[in-house]
Phi, psi and omega in degrees: 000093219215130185195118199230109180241163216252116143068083177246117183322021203213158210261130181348312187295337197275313168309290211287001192269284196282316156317297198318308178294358164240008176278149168095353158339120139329124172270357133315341186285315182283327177280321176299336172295325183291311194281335166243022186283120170322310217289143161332278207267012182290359169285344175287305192322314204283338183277324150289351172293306157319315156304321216288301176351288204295334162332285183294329188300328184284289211273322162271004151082014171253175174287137208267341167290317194304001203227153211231139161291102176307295198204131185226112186248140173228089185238147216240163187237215237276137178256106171330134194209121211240190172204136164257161207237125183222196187290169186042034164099359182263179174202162197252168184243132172278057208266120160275102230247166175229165166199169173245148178248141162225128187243115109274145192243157170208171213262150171297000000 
Protein backbone atom coordinates (compact mmCIF):
# COMPACT_ATOMS: atom_id res chain seq x y z
CA UNK A 1 0.00 0.00 0.00
CA UNK A 2 2.29 2.52 -1.63
CA UNK A 3 2.36 5.53 -3.70
CA UNK A 4 5.42 7.37 -4.79
CA UNK A 5 5.82 10.51 -7.03
CA UNK A 6 9.13 11.08 -8.65
CA UNK A 7 11.26 14.43 -9.37
CA UNK A 8 9.16 16.71 -8.20
CA UNK A 9 9.76 20.62 -8.89
CA UNK A 10 9.93 21.80 -5.29
CA UNK A 11 12.61 21.92 -2.87
CA UNK A 12 12.36 18.95 0.12
CA UNK A 13 12.83 21.46 2.90
CA UNK A 14 9.44 23.10 1.60
CA UNK A 15 7.61 19.36 1.46
CA UNK A 16 8.74 18.22 4.69
CA UNK A 17 7.08 21.30 6.34
CA UNK A 18 3.79 19.89 5.49
CA UNK A 19 4.68 16.28 6.17
CA UNK A 20 5.24 16.52 9.51
CA UNK A 21 1.57 17.30 10.11
CA UNK A 22 0.56 14.68 8.68
CA UNK A 23 2.43 11.53 9.40
CA UNK A 24 1.10 8.91 12.06
CA UNK A 25 -1.92 9.97 10.91
CA UNK A 26 -5.84 8.69 9.50
CA UNK A 27 -6.05 8.83 6.54
CA UNK A 28 -9.18 10.58 5.58
CA UNK A 29 -8.47 12.65 8.59
CA UNK A 30 -5.17 13.72 6.50
CA UNK A 31 -6.61 14.13 3.18
CA UNK A 32 -9.21 16.81 4.43
CA UNK A 33 -6.34 18.50 6.20
CA UNK A 34 -4.22 18.36 2.88
CA UNK A 35 -7.37 19.52 1.27
CA UNK A 36 -8.11 22.75 2.97
CA UNK A 37 -4.15 23.56 4.15
CA UNK A 38 -3.44 27.36 2.91
CA UNK A 39 0.31 26.17 1.84
CA UNK A 40 1.25 26.16 -1.81
CA UNK A 41 2.40 22.75 -2.12
CA UNK A 42 0.08 20.57 0.04
CA UNK A 43 -1.69 19.52 -3.14
CA UNK A 44 1.21 17.09 -3.96
CA UNK A 45 1.00 15.26 -0.35
CA UNK A 46 -2.55 15.35 -1.47
CA UNK A 47 -2.52 13.67 -4.72
CA UNK A 48 -0.24 11.11 -3.39
CA UNK A 49 -2.09 10.37 -0.47
CA UNK A 50 -4.90 9.88 -2.63
CA UNK A 51 -3.23 7.32 -4.66
CA UNK A 52 -1.88 5.70 -2.09
CA UNK A 53 -5.91 5.11 -0.72
CA UNK A 54 -6.83 3.85 -4.12
CA UNK A 55 -3.92 1.58 -4.10
CA UNK A 56 -4.99 -0.20 -0.88
CA UNK A 57 -8.66 0.15 -1.85
CA UNK A 58 -8.11 -1.49 -5.36
CA UNK A 59 -5.05 -3.99 -4.91
CA UNK A 60 -5.29 -4.54 -1.21
CA UNK A 61 -8.91 -5.02 -0.46
CA UNK A 62 -8.93 -2.66 2.76
CA UNK A 63 -11.26 -0.08 4.03
CA UNK A 64 -10.44 3.42 3.37
CA UNK A 65 -11.58 4.69 7.08
CA UNK A 66 -9.38 1.73 8.32
CA UNK A 67 -5.96 3.08 7.23
CA UNK A 68 -3.28 4.92 9.07
CA UNK A 69 -0.04 6.81 7.11
CA UNK A 70 2.55 4.25 8.23
CA UNK A 71 5.72 6.30 7.05
CA UNK A 72 5.77 9.46 4.65
CA UNK A 73 9.41 10.04 3.53
CA UNK A 74 10.22 13.07 1.65
CA UNK A 75 13.67 13.01 -0.08
CA UNK A 76 15.34 15.08 -2.15
CA UNK A 77 16.93 14.19 -5.74
CA UNK A 78 18.59 16.04 -8.62
CA UNK A 79 19.48 19.41 -7.86
CA UNK A 80 19.27 21.70 -11.10
CA UNK A 81 22.10 24.16 -10.88
CA UNK A 82 21.19 27.58 -13.39
CA UNK A 83 23.40 30.68 -13.37
CA UNK A 84 22.70 34.60 -13.14
CA UNK A 85 24.78 36.99 -14.72
CA UNK A 86 25.84 39.94 -12.52
CA UNK A 87 28.33 42.77 -13.16
CA UNK A 88 32.22 42.44 -14.39
CA UNK A 89 32.02 39.06 -16.23
CA UNK A 90 30.67 37.24 -12.72
CA UNK A 91 27.61 35.28 -12.13
CA UNK A 92 25.76 33.96 -9.10
CA UNK A 93 24.34 30.00 -8.69
CA UNK A 94 20.88 29.18 -9.07
CA UNK A 95 20.15 25.65 -7.38
CA UNK A 96 16.64 24.11 -8.60
CA UNK A 97 16.09 21.95 -6.16
CA UNK A 98 14.00 18.47 -6.80
CA UNK A 99 12.54 15.98 -4.58
CA UNK A 100 10.81 12.56 -4.10
CA UNK A 101 7.90 11.55 -2.12
CA UNK A 102 7.02 8.14 -0.57
CA UNK A 103 3.24 7.31 1.39
CA UNK A 104 2.99 4.49 2.86
CA UNK A 105 -0.03 3.00 4.40
CA UNK A 106 -1.18 0.32 6.77
CA UNK A 107 -4.56 -0.93 7.95
CA UNK A 108 -5.53 -0.40 11.94
Amino acid sequence: MKAYWKNIRISPKKLSVIATIIRNMEAPKAIDILKFMPKKWAGVLYKVLHSAIANAVKNDWQEKDKLLVNSLIVSKWIVYKRWNPISRWRSHAILKRTSNVLIELKAK
